[in-house]
C-alpha positions in Angstrom: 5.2 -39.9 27.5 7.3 -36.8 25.5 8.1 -34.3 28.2 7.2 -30.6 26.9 10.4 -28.3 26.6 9.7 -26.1 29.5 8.5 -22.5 28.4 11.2 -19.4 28.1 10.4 -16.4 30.1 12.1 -12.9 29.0 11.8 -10.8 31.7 15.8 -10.1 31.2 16.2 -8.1 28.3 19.6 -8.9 27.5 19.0 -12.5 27.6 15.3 -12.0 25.3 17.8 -9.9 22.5 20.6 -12.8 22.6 17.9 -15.3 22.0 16.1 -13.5 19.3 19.1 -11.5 17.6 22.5 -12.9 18.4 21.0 -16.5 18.3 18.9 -16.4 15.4 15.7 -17.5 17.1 13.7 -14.9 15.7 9.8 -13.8 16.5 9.0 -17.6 15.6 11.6 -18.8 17.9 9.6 -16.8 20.9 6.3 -18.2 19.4 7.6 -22.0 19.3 9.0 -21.6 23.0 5.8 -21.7 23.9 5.5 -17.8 24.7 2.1 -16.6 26.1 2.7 -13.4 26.5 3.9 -10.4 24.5 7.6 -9.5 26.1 7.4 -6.0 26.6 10.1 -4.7 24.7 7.4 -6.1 21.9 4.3 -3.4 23.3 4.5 -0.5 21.1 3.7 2.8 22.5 -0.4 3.5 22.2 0.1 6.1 19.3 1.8 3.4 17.0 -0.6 0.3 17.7 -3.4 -0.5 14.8 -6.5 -1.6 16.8 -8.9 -1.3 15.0 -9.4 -2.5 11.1 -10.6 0.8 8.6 -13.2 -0.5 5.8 -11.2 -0.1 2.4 -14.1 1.3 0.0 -11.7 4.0 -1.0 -9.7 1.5 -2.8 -12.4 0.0 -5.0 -10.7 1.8 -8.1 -7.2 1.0 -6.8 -7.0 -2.9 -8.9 -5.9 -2.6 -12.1 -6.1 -4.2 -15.4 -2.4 -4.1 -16.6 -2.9 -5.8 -19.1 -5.0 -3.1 -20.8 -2.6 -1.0 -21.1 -1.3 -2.4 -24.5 -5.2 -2.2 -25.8 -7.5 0.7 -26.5 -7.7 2.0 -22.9 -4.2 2.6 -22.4 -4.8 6.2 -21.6 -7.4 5.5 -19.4 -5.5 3.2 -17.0 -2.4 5.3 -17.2 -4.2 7.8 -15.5 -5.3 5.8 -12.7 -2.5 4.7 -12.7 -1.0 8.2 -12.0 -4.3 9.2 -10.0 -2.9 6.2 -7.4 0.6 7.2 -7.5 -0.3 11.2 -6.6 -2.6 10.3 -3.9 -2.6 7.2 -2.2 0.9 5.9 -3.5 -0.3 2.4 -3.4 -2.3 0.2 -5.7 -3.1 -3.2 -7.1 -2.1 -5.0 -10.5 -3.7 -8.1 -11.6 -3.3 -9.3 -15.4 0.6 -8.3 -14.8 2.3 -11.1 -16.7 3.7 -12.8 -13.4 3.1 -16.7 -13.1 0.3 -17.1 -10.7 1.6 -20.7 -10.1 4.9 -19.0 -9.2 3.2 -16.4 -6.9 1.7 -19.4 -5.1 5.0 -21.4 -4.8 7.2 -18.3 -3.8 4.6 -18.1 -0.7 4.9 -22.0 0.2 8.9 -21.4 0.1 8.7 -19.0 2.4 6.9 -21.2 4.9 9.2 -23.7 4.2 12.3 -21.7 5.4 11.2 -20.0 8.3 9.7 -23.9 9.7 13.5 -25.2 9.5 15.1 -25.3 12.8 16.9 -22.2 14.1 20.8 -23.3 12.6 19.3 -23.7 9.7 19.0 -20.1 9.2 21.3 -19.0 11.9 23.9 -19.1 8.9 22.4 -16.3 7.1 23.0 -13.9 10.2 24.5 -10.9 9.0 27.4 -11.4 11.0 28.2 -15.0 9.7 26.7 -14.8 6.1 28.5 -16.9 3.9 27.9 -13.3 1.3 26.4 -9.8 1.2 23.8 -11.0 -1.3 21.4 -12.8 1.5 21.1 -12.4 5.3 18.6 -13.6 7.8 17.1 -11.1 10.8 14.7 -10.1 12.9 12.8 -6.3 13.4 13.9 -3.4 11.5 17.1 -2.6 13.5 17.0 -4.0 17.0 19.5 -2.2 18.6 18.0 1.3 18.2 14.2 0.7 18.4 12.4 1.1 21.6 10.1 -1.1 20.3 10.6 -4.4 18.5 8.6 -5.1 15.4 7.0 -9.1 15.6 8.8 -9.8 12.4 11.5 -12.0 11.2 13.0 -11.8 7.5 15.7 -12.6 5.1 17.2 -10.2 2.9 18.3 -11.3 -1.0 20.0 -8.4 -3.6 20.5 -9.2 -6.6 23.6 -8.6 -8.4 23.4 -11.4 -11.1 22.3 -14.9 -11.9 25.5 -16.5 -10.4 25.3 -14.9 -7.7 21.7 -15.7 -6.8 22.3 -19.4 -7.6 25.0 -19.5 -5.0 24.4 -17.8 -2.0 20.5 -17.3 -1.8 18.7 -20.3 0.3 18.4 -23.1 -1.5 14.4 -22.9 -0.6 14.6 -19.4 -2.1 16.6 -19.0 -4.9 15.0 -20.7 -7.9 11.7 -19.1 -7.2 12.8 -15.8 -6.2 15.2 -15.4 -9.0 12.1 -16.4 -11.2 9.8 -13.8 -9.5 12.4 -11.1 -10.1 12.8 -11.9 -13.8 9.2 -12.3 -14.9 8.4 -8.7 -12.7 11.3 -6.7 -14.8 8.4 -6.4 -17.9 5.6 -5.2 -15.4 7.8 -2.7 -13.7 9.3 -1.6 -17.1 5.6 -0.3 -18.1 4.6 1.4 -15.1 7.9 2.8 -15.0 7.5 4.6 -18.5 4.0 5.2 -17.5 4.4 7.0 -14.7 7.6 8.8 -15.8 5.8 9.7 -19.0 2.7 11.6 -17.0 5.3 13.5 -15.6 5.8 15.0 -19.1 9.6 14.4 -19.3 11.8 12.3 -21.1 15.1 11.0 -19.4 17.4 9.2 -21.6 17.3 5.1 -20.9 20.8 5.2 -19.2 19.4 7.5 -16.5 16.5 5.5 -16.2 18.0 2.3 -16.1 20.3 4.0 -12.9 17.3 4.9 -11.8 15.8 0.8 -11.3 19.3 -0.7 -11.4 19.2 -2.0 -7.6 16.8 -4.8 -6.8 16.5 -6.6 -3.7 14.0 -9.3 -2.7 12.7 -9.5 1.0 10.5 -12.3 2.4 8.5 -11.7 5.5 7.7 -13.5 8.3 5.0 -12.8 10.9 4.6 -15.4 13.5 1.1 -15.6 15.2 0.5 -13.1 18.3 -0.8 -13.5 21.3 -1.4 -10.1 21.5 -2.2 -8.1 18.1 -3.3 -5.3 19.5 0.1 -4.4 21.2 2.7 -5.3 18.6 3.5 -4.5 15.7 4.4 -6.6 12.0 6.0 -3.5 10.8 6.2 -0.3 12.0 5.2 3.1 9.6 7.4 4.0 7.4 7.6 4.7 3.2 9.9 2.7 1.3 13.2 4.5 0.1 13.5 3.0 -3.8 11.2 3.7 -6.7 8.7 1.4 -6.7 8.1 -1.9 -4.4 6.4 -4.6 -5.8 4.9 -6.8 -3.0 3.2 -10.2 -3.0 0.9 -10.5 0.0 -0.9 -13.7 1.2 -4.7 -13.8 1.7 -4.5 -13.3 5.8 -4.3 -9.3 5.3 -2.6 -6.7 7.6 -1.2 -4.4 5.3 -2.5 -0.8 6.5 -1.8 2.6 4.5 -1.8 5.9 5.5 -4.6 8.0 3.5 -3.4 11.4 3.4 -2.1 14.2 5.7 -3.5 14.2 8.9 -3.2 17.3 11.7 -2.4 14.5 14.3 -1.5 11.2 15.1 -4.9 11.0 16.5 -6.9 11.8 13.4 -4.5 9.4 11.1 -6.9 7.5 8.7 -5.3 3.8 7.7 -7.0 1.4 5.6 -6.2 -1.8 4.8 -4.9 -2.9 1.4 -7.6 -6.0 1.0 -5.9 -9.6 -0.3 -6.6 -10.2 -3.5 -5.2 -13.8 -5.0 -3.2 -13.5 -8.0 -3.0 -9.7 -7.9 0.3 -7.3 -7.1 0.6 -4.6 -4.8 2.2 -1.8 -5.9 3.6 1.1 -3.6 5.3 4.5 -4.5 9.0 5.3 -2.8 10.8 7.9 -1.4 13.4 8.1 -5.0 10.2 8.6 -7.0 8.6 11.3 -5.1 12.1 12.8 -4.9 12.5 12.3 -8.6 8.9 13.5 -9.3 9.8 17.1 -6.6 7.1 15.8 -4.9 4.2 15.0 -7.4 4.0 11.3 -7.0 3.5 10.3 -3.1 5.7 7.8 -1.1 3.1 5.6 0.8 3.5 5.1 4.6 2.7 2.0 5.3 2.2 -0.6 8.3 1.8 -4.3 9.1 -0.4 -5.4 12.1 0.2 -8.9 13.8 -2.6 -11.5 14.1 -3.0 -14.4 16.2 -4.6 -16.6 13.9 -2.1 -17.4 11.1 1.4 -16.4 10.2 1.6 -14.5 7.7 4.1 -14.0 5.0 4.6 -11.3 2.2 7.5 -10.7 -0.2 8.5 -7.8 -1.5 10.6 -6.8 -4.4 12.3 -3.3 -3.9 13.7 -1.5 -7.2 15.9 1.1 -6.6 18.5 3.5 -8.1 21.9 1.8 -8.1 23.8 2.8 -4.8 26.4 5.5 -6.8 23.1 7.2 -8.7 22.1 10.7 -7.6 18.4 11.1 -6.9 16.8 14.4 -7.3 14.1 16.3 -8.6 13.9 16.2 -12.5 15.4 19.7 -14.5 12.8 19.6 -16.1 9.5 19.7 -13.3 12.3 22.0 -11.1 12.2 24.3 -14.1 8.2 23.7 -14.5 7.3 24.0 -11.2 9.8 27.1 -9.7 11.1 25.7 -6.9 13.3 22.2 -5.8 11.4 20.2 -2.9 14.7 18.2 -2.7 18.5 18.5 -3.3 20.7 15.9 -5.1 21.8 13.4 -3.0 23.6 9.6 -3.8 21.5 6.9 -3.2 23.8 5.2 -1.2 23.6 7.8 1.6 19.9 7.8 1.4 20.5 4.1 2.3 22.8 4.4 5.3 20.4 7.5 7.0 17.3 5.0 6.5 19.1 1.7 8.0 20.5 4.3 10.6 17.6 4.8 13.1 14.8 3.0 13.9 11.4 3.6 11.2 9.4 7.1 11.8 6.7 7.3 9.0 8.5 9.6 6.4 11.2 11.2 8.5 13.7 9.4 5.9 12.7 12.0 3.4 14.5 14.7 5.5 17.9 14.1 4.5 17.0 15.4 0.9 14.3 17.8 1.4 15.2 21.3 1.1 
């Protein structure tokens, strides 16, 4: 008869952060310990859970054809196109050029890494990373959050194809480096769509600085046994351009629709799955760049205890030297700068510095 490994407790917060950080366990190493209960450095405070799911109506324009917009009703999609990125900041692509095969096998790679056992990925801990182009964690930034998100990740920029074929995971890197490529021509056009509605014309070397960082990040969230009091990931815009995510059909992905007076009147709704099709979501260097016409989208993940989840994101971002600020030409239009000049790479190092806060990151270049 197999004896059961006897299950963890994690009353001891020092010894639940070794395990989960220093160790490598991760969220799915508490799951597979046979946890029962949420450790309470996992229960978020009331104000930041997501109880409840909000019916997404609202987004019933929201999927888009990309493909038409090399046909007749290219004007017509580029403006709700624009319409999405001034309001909501998120929306859907389907028709987008990228390998639906390739969508499917970059979700059955994820599984694959996070079921290896815990060394397996241990070497990918930022501390022990073999380079700076991958590295394997856990929550946002565990020392400095209150609350830990249920969440465990790696973390791949890309530099170049050699690179990429040495240092990402092995279960990654093909497909990844595959997902990054065929992507470039579908970011390209909503990049000179949305750029173009602005009514300006930056020359390609400044637009090129402008989506010259890319990072891919896969997600991992293990199953709950408590949704309701965690977390996947907590509110918070994204700090690049534009972030191209590919979610799986479980859901969880929650967005903030519009200003609200307080937390308690915040209105979320869910971005539904849709298999095949693209999210897209606006950042915090295009509503700098836009002096606030285009809308960063803050954005949540909630937890579920029926199915892990994975989604992947691909962040494109201004290289790290490139200044990000309002365009001369809206600051000149519109009277006034929303935001000063400030180098990408210290918009970086204020973001990673402090645990997530909805848009707060946005305050280091707001005037």
């Amino acid at each position: 008869m197999t004896q059961m490994a006897p299950t963890l407790t994690f009353n001891d917060e020092t010894s639940l952060l070794n395990f989960v950080v220093k160790d490598g366990n991760g969220v799915k190493g508490l799951v597979d310990s046979g946890l029962t209960e949420v450790p309470s450095r996992y229960i978020q405070p009331p104000h930041n859970r997501i109880n409840k799911e909000h019916a997404a109506e609202s987004l019933e324009n929201m999927t888009i054809d990309l493909s038409e917009l090399d046909g007749p009703s290219h004007d017509q999609v580029a403006k709700v196109i624009t319409h999405a990125a001034e309001t909501l900041g998120f929306f859907q692509v389907v028709n987008h050029g990228v390998p639906l095969e390739l969508l499917d096998s970059l979700k059955a790679a994820a599984h694959s890494f996070f079921a290896q056992p815990v060394e397996k990925k241990a070497v990918y801990l930022k501390e022990v990373s073999p380079s700076p182009m991958v590295y394997y964690g856990t929550s946002f930034v565990p020392e400095k959050e209150k609350a830990l998100e249920w969440r465990d990740y790696v973390t791949m920029p890309y530099t170049n194809d050699d690179d990429a074929f040495k240092y990402w995971p092995t279960e990654f890197k093909d497909v990844a480096l595959e997902y990054l490529k065929t992507s470039t021509e579908m970011v390209k056009k909503l990049q000179q769509t949305l750029i173009k509605s602005l009514g300006v014309k930056p020359d390609d070397s400044r637009l090129d600085e402008l989506v010259g960082f890319r990072v891919v990040n896969v997600n991992y969230y293990p199953t709950c046994p408590s949704p309701e009091l965690t977390v996947g990931a907590g509110r918070h815009s994204d700090m690049g351009m534009l972030t191209v995510l590919l979610q799986d059909d479980i859901g969880g992905l929650f967005v903030k629709k519009g200003e609200s007076a307080s937390l308690e009147d915040e209105e979320w709704i869910e971005i539904p799955p849709i298999h095949g099709a693209l999210v897209i979501n606006i950042g915090d260097s295009l509503q700098i760049l836009s002096n606030g016409r285009y809308k960063s989208a803050e954005h949540r993940v909630r937890t579920t205890s029926t199915k892990s989840r994975v989604s992947i994101p691909l962040f494109i971002a201004p290289l790290p030297i490139a200044k990000i600020g309002p365009l001369p030409e809206l600051v000149a239009r519109d009277g006034v700068s929303l935001y000063r000049d400030v180098a990408f790479h210290e918009y970086m190092d204020n973001f990673f510095g402090k645990s997530l806060d909805g848009k707060r990151s946005l305050d280091c270049a707001s005037i």
